[in-house]
C-alpha positions as CSV (number, residue, x, y, z in Angstrom):
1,X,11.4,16.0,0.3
2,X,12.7,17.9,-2.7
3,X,9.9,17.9,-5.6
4,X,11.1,16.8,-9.0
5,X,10.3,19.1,-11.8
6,X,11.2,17.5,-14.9
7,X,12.9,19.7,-17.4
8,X,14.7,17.8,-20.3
9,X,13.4,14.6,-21.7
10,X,16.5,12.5,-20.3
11,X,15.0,13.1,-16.7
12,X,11.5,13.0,-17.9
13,X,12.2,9.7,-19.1
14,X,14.3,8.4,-16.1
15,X,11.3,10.1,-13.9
16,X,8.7,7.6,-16.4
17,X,10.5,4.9,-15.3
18,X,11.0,5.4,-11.4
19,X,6.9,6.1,-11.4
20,X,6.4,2.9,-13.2
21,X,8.8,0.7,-11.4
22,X,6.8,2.3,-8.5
23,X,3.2,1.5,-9.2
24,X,4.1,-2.0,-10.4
25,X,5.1,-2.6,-6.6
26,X,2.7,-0.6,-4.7
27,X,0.0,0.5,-7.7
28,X,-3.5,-0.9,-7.9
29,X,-6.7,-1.4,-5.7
30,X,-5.6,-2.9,-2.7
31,X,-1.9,-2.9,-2.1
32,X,-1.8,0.5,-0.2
33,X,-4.8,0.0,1.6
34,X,-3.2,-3.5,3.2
35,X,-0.7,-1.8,4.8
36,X,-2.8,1.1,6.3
37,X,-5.3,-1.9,7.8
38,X,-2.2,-3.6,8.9
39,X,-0.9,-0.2,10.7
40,X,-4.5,0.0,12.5
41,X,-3.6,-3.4,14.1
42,X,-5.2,-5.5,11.9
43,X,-2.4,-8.8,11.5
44,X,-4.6,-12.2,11.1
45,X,-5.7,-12.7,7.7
46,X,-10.1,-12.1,9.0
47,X,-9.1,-9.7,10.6
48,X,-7.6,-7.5,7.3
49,X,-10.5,-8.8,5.5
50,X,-12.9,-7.3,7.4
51,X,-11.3,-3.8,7.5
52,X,-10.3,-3.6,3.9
53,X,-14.2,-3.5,2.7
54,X,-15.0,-5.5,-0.1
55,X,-11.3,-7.5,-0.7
56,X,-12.1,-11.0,-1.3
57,X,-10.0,-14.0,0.2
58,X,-8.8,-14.6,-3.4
59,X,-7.5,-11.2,-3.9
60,X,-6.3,-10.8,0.2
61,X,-4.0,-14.0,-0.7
62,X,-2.4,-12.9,-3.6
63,X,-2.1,-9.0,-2.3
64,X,-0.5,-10.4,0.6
65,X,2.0,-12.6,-1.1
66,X,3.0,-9.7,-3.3
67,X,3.5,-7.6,-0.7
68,X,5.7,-10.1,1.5
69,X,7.8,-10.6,-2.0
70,X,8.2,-7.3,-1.9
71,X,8.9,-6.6,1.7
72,X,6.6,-4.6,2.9
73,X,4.9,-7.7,4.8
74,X,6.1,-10.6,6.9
75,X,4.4,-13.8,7.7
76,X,5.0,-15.3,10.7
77,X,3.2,-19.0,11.5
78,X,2.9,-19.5,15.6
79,X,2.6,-23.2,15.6
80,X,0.6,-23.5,18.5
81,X,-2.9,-24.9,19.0
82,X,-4.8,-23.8,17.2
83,X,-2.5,-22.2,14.5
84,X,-2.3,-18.9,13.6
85,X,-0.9,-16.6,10.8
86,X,-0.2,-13.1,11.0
87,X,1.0,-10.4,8.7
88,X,2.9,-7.9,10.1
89,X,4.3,-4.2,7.8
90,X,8.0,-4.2,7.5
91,X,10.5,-1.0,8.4
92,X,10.8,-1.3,4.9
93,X,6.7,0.1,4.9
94,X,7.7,2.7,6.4
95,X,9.5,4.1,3.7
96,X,6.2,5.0,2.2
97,X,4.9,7.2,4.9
98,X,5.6,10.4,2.4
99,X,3.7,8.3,-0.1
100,X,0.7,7.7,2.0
101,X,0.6,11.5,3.4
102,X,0.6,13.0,-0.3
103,X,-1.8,10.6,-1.3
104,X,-4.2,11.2,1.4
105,X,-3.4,14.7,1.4
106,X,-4.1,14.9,-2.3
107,X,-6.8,12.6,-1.9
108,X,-9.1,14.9,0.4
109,X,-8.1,17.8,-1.9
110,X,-9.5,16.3,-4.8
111,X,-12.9,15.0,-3.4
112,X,-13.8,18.6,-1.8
113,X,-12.8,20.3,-5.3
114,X,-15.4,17.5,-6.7
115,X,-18.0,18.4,-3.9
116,X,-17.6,22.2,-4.4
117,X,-17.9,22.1,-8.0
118,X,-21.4,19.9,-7.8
């Protein structure tokens, strides 16, 4: 992916905007970290709760709601006895695979510049 240096204030502003528009869909605690359980196999609601450490039901509901609003999640209800919900990540998830690699990437850079400066 071509890296976007921003030179003149029109594209820094049109850049301002993409990153915001972006963190309002995908930005805070939990959203990201969804999706990852849900790629481990994680799809019944317990089941992400568990692996997302410390997410509370609450919060689980309303993450996942956002996230099938904005398509990265589908619910699907199997009617059977007894019934069961799962969430499952959209092809439209996997449009953040750069995402998730730079963050990660970025993310294990940062903490061993923390743990070599201590």
């Amino acid at each position: 992916m071509e890296s976007i240096i921003v030179r003149d204030k029109e594209a820094c502003t049109g850049a301002l905007g993409n990153i915001g528009d972006a963190l309002y869909v995908i930005g805070g605690k939990w959203k990201l970290r969804l999706i990852m359980s849900m790629r481990e196999g994680n799809h019944r609601f317990n089941e992400i709760q568990r692996a997302v450490e410390g997410i509370s039901a609450r919060v689980l509901s309303n993450e996942l709601k956002e996230l099938e609003l904005n398509g990265f999640v589908k619910r699907t209800v199997h009617t059977d006895t007894p019934v069961v919900v799962e969430y499952n990540i959209t092809e439209y998830a996997d449009t953040l695979d750069e995402v998730l690699d730079a963050l990660a990437s970025w993310g294990a850079m940062h903490r061993d510049k923390l743990r070599s400066e201590r």
